[in-house]
PADO-875026 format. One record per residue (C-alpha): residue in three letters; chain; x, y, z. Coordinates in pm, whole numbers, plus 50000, padded with zeros to 5 digits. Example, Ala and Ser with C-alpha at 12.3 -4.5 7.8 and 13.67 -1.06 7.14 Angstrom:
2
    aa   ch      px      py      pz
   ALA    A   51230   49550   50780
   SER    A   51367   49894   50714
***
This chain:
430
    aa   ch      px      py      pz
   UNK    A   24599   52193   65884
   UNK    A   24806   51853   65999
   UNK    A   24956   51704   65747
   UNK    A   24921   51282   65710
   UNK    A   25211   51222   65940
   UNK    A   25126   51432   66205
   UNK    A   24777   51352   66212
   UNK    A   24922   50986   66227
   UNK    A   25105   51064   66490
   UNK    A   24828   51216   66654
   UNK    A   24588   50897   66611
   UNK    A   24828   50688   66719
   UNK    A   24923   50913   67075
   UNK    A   24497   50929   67152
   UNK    A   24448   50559   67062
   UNK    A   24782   50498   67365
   UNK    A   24606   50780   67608
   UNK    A   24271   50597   67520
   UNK    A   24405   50264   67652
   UNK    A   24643   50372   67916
   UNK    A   24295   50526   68077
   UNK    A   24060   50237   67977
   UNK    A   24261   49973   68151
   UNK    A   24385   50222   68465
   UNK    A   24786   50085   68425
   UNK    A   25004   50181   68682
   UNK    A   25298   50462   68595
   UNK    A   25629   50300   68630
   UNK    A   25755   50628   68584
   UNK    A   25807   50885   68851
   UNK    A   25928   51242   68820
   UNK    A   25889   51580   68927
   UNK    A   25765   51903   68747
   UNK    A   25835   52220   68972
   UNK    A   25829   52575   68898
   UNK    A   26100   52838   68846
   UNK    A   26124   53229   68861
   UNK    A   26355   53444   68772
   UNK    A   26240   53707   69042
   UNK    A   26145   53585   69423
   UNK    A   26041   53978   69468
   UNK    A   25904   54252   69216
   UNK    A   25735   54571   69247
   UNK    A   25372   54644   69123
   UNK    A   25426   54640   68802
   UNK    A   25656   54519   68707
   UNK    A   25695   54153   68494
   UNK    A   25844   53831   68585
   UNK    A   25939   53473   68387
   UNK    A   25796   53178   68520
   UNK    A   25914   52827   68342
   UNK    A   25755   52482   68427
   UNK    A   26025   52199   68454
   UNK    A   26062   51805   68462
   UNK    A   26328   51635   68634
   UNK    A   26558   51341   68472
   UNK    A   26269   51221   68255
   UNK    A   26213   51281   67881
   UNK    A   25815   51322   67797
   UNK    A   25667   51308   67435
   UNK    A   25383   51483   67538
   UNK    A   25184   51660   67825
   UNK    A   24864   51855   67927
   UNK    A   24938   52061   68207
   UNK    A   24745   52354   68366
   UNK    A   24978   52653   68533
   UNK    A   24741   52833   68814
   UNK    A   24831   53154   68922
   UNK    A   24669   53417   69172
   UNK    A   24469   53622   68905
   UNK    A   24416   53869   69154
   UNK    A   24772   53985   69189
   UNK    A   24914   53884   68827
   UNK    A   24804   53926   68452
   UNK    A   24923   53736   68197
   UNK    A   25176   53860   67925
   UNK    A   25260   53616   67725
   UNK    A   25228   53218   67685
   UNK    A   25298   52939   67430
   UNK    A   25138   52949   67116
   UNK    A   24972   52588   67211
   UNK    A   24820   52747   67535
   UNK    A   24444   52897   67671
   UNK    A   24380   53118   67952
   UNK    A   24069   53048   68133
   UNK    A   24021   53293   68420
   UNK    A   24323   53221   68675
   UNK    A   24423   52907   68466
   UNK    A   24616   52795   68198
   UNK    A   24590   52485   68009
   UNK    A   24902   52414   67751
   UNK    A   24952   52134   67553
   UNK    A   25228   51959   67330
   UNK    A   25321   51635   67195
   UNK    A   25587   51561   66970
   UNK    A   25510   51528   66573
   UNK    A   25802   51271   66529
   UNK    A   25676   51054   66808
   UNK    A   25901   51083   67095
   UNK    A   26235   51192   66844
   UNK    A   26254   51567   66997
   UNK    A   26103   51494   67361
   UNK    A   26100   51746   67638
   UNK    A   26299   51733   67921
   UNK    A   26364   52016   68157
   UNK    A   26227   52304   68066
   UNK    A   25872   52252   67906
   UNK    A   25730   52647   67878
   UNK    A   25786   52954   67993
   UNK    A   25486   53203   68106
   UNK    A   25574   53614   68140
   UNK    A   25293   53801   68435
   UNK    A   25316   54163   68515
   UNK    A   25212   54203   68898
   UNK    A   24896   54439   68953
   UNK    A   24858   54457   69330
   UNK    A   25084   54384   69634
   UNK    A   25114   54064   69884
   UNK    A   25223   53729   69795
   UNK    A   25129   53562   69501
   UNK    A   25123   53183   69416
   UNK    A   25152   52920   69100
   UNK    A   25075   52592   69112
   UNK    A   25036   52324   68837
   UNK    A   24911   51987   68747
   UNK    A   24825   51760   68452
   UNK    A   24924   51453   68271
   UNK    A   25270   51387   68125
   UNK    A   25338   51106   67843
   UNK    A   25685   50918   67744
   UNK    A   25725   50800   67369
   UNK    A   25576   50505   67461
   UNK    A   25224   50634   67601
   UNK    A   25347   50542   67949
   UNK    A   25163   50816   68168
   UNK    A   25451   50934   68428
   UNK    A   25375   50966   68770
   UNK    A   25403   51330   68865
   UNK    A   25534   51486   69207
   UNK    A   25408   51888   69160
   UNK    A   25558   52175   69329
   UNK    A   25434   52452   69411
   UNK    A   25610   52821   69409
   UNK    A   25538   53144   69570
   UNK    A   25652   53535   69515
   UNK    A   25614   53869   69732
   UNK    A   25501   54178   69535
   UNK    A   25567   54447   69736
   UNK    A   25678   54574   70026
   UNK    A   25757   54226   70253
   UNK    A   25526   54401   70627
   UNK    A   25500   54234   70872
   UNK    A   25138   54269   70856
   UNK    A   25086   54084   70536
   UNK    A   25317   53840   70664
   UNK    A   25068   53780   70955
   UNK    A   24818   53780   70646
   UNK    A   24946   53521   70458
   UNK    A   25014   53300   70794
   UNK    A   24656   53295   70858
   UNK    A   24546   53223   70556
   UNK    A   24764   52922   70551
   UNK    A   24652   52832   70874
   UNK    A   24314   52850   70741
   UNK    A   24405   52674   70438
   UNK    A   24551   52369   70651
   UNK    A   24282   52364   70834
   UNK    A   24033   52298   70590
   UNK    A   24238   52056   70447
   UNK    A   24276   51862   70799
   UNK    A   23867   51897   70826
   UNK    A   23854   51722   70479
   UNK    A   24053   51472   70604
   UNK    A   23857   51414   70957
   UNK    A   23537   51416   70699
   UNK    A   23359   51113   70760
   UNK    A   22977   51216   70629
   UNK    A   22760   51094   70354
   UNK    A   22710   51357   70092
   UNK    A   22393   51186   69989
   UNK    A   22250   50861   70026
   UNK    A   21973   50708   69758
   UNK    A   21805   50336   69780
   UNK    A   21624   50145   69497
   UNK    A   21292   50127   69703
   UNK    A   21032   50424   69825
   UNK    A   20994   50438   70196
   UNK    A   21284   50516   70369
   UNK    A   21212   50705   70690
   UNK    A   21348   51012   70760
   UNK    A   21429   51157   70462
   UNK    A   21857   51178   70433
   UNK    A   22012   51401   70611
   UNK    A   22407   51350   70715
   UNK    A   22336   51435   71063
   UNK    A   22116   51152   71057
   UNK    A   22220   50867   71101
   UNK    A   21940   50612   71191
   UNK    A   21671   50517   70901
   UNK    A   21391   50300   70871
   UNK    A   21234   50107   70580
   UNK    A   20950   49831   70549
   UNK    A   20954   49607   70254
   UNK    A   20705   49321   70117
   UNK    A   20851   48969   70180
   UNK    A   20929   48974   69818
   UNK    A   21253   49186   69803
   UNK    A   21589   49005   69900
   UNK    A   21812   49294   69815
   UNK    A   21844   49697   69841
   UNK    A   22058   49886   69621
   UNK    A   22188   50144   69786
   UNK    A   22423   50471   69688
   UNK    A   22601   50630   69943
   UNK    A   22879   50896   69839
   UNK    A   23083   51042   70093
   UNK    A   23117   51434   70155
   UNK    A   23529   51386   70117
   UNK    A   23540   51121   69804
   UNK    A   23874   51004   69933
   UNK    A   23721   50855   70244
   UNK    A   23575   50461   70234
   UNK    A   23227   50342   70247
   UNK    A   23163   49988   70328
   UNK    A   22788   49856   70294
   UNK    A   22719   49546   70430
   UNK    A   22379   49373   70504
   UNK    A   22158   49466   70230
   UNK    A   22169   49144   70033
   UNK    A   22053   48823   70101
   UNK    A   21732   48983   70354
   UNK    A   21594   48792   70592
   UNK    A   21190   48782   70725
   UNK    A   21165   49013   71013
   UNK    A   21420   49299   71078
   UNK    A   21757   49308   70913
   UNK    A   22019   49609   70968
   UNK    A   22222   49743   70647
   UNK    A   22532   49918   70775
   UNK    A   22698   50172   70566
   UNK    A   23007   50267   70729
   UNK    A   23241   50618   70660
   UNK    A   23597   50636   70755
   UNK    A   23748   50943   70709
   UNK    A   24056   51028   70473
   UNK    A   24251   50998   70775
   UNK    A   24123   50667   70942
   UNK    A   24113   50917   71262
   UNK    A   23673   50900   71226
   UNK    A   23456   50623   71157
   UNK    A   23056   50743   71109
   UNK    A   22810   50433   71050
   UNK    A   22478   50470   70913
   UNK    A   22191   50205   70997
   UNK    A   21866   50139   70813
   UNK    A   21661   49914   70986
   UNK    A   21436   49695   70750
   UNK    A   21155   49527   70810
   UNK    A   21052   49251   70572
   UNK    A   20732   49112   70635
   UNK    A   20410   49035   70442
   UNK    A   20159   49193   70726
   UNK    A   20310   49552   70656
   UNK    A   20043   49684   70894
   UNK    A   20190   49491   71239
   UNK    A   20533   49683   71090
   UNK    A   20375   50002   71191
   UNK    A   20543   50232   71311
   UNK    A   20366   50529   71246
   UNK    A   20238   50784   71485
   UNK    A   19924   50933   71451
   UNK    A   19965   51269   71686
   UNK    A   20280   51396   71902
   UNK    A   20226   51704   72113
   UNK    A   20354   51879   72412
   UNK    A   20129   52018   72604
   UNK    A   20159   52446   72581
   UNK    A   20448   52397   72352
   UNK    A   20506   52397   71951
   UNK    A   20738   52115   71817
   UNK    A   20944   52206   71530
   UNK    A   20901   52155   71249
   UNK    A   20535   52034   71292
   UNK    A   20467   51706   71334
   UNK    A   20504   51471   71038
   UNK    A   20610   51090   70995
   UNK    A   20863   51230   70796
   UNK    A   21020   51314   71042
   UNK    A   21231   51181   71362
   UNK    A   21399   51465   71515
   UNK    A   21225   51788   71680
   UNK    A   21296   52098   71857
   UNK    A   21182   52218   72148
   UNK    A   21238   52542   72358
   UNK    A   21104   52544   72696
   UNK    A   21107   52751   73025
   UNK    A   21363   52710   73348
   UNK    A   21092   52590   73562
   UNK    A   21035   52289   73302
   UNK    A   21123   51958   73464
   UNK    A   20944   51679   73240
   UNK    A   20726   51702   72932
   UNK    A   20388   51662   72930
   UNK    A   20372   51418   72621
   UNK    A   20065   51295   72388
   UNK    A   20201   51019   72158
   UNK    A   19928   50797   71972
   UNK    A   20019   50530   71736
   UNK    A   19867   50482   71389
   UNK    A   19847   50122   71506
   UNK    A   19696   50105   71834
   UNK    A   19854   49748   71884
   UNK    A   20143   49944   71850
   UNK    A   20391   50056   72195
   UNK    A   20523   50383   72321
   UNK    A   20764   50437   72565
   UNK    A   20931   50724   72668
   UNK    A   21316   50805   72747
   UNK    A   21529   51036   72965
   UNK    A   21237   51285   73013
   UNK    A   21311   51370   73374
   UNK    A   21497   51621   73550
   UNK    A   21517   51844   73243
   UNK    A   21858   52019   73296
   UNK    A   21917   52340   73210
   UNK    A   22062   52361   72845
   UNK    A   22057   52049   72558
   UNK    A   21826   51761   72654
   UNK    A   21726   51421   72437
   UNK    A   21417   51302   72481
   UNK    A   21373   50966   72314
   UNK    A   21068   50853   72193
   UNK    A   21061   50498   72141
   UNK    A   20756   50266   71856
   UNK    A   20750   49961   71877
   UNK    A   20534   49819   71601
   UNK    A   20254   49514   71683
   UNK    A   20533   49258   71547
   UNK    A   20703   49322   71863
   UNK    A   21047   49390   71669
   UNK    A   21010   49655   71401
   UNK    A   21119   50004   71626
   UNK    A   21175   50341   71545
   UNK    A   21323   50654   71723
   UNK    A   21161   50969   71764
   UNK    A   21404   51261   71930
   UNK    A   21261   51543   72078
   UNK    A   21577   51793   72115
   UNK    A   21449   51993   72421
   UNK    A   21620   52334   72528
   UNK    A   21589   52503   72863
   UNK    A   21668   52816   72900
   UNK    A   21877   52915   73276
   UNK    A   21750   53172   73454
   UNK    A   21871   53516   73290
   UNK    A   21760   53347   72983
   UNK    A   21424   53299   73115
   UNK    A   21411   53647   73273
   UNK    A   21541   53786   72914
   UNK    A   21262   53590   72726
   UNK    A   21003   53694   72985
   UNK    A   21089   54081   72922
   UNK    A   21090   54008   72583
   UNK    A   20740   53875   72568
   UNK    A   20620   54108   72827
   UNK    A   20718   54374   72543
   UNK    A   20587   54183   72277
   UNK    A   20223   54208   72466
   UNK    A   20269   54583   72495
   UNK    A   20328   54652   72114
   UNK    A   20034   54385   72062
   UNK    A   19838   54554   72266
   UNK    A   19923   54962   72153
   UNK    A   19843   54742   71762
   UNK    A   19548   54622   71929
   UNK    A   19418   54979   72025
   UNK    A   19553   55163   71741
   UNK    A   19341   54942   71528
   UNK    A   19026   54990   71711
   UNK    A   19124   55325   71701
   UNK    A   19137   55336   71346
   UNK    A   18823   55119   71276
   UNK    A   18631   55345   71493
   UNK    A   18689   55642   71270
   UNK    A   18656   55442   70979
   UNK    A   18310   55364   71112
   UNK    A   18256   55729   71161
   UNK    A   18363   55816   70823
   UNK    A   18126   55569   70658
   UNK    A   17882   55679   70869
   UNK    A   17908   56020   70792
   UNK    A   17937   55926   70406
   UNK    A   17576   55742   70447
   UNK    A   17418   56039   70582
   UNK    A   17583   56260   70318
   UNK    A   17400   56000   70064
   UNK    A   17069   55996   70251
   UNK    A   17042   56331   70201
   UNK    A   17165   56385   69863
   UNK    A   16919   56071   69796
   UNK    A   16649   56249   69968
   UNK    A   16702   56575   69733
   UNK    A   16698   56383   69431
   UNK    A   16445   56215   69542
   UNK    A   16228   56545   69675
   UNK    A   16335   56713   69286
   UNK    A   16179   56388   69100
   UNK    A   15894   56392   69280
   UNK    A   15811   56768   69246
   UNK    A   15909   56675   68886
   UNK    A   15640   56485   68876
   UNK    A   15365   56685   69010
   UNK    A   15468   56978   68772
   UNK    A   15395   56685   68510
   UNK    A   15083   56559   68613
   UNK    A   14940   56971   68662
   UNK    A   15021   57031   68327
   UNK    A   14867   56711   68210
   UNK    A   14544   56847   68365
   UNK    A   14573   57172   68261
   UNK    A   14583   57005   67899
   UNK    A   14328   56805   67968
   UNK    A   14035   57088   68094
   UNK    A   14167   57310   67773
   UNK    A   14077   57027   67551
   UNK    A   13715   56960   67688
   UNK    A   13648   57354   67734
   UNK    A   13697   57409   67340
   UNK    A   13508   57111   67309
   UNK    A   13213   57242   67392
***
């Protein structure tokens, strides 16, 4: 157990992290904290020292987490104020006299024994305190070893995975998605999805605001949300704009809101869409505002059926001539009875080229041959299974028959005797 002065000390170094969090204040204090071996190379098996380090700044405490490739290295040993969770460890200090004996250079010292060849790499991070609860501004470095045999082949190896490495990290940074996106009203039209990026909402003439949520896939890119306070009567457009980490992309996100108090000249709303001799998917549902369509080479426009809810209500149709071969965006456009409420239905249409087409066409002509040889086979089969029940019926005819011929001879046997019975009776009677 701490005695009263640590535990003092202790209070009093939580109460300084406490605030130094609470109120967000800037380090003024920058180091560096990079990592040190005392082999670059080692065979399998065999152990090396690795010590964490601060540069030119004493700390009076620190939480720091040392990651190492767990797939290459075991641990030996570690400080006594230290936890291993799977390829991590978290180690902790602080100094009982409050800042008399702080760190500075070396801060611990880790021993691994390597259990498999190729290159292996540490890297840490965490939260380092002076006397004074200042949190220092850290600068981490990372450090890498070969186990092994240096080949050229898992040189090549380890290139590519650092390409792929720095290109993931690049993608992060070109990232400029929602993650999710929520509102404080029910309605919104079609449901979220980040490759989405148009949405549609009708609201009583009551509301004036939407709350909205919108958290990027990369949480170090900005969203800006403008246009959902203050709503007007008629249409009003919320933008909620993503640019990525990088500044390189900018996505923007529209809802278009109606406010109104005759909801039903807002609608929107379609009451059938069909192509004729195709299937739309996924089915049709107001839900919904993009589709997919596959349809043959010899395709050159859509044969459409479109019927709004409202029948006030406007269709017109978009780009659905000359079909090329390939990607094609057929737009469907509703405009609702107010004249200014609209929404956007896509119809993604594929045509396949030629050797598609001839592919598919071979394709179906052998699905219609296995349908058909199922098609046979079955009447094949439910022919004899006719047969067989019919031959079990006359099997029970005739075993009804006989059971029926032995009850009734049964019978007369019965009714003889009876008689027989009978005429004894009267004869000694007499």
């Amino acid at each position: 157990m701490l005695d009263k002065k640590k535990l003092l000390i202790l209070i009093i170094f939580l109460i300084l992290n406490i605030f130094e969090f609470s109120y967000s204040v800037k380090a003024e204090i920058e180091s560096t904290i990079f990592l040190e071996s005392n082999k670059q190379f080692l065979e399998n098996g065999e152990e090396i020292e690795v010590t964490v380090n601060i540069e030119n700044t004493k700390i009076a405490a620190f939480d720091l987490n040392l990651h190492f490739d767990s797939k290459k290295l075991e641990i030996v040993s570690s400080p006594e104020n230290s936890n291993v969770v799977d390829d991590r460890i978290i180690f902790v200090w602080y100094d009982e006299k409050g800042g008399e004996n702080s760190k500075q250079e070396e801060l611990a010292s880790f021993k691994f024994k390597a259990i498999d060849e190729g290159i292996a790499n540490f890297a840490v991070d965490g939260n380092c305190y002076t006397e004074k609860g200042e949190n220092v501004k850290i600068d981490f470095k990372e450090l890498q070893i070969q186990i092994g045999e240096i080949s050229e082949e898992n040189i090549n190896l380890e290139l590519q995975k650092q390409k792929e490495e720095v290109k993931q990290i690049d993608e992060a940074k070109n990232n400029a998605k929602l993650q999710f996106l929520r509102i404080d009203k029910e309605g919104l039209n079609p449901n979220f999805s980040n490759d989405i990026f148009n949405y549609y909402l009708t609201v009583d003439n009551s509301v004036n605001k939407i709350d909205i949520l919108a958290v990027p896939e990369n949480t170090n890119a900005k969203v800006e949300i403008t246009g959902n306070y203050n709503l007007v009567d008629g249409l009003n457009v919320v933008k909620i704009q993503v640019t990525s980490q990088d500044e390189s992309i900018k996505n923007i996100y529209e809802i278009n809101i109606t406010k109104t108090k005759n909801l039903e000249a807002a609608n929107t709303n379609l009451e059938t869409l069909a192509i004729e001799n195709e299937l739309l998917y996924p089915e049709f549902n107001n839900d919904e505002t993009t589709y997919k369509v596959e349809v043959s080479n010899e395709v050159t426009k859509l044969n459409l059926l479109a019927i709004p809810e409202n029948e006030k209500a406007s269709i017109s149709v978009l780009e659905n001539e000359d079909l090329k071969e390939g990607n094609n965006d057929i737009k469907i456009l509703v405009t609702a009875e107010n004249g200014f409420t609209k929404k956007e239905i896509i119809i993604k249409v594929y045509k396949r080229s030629q050797s598609e087409e001839e592919a598919y066409l071979t394709n179906q002509a052998k699905k219609e041959e296995l349908l058909k040889n199922a098609y046979t086979l079955e009447k094949i089969y439910k022919s004899e299974e006719q047969e067989i029940v019919q031959e079990e019926n006359i099997v029970k005819n005739e075993d009804y028959n006989k059971e029926s011929y032995a009850k009734n001879i049964g019978k007369f046997v019965l009714v003889v005797i009876i008689f027989l019975v009978i005429v004894i009776i009267i004869h000694n009677l007499k």
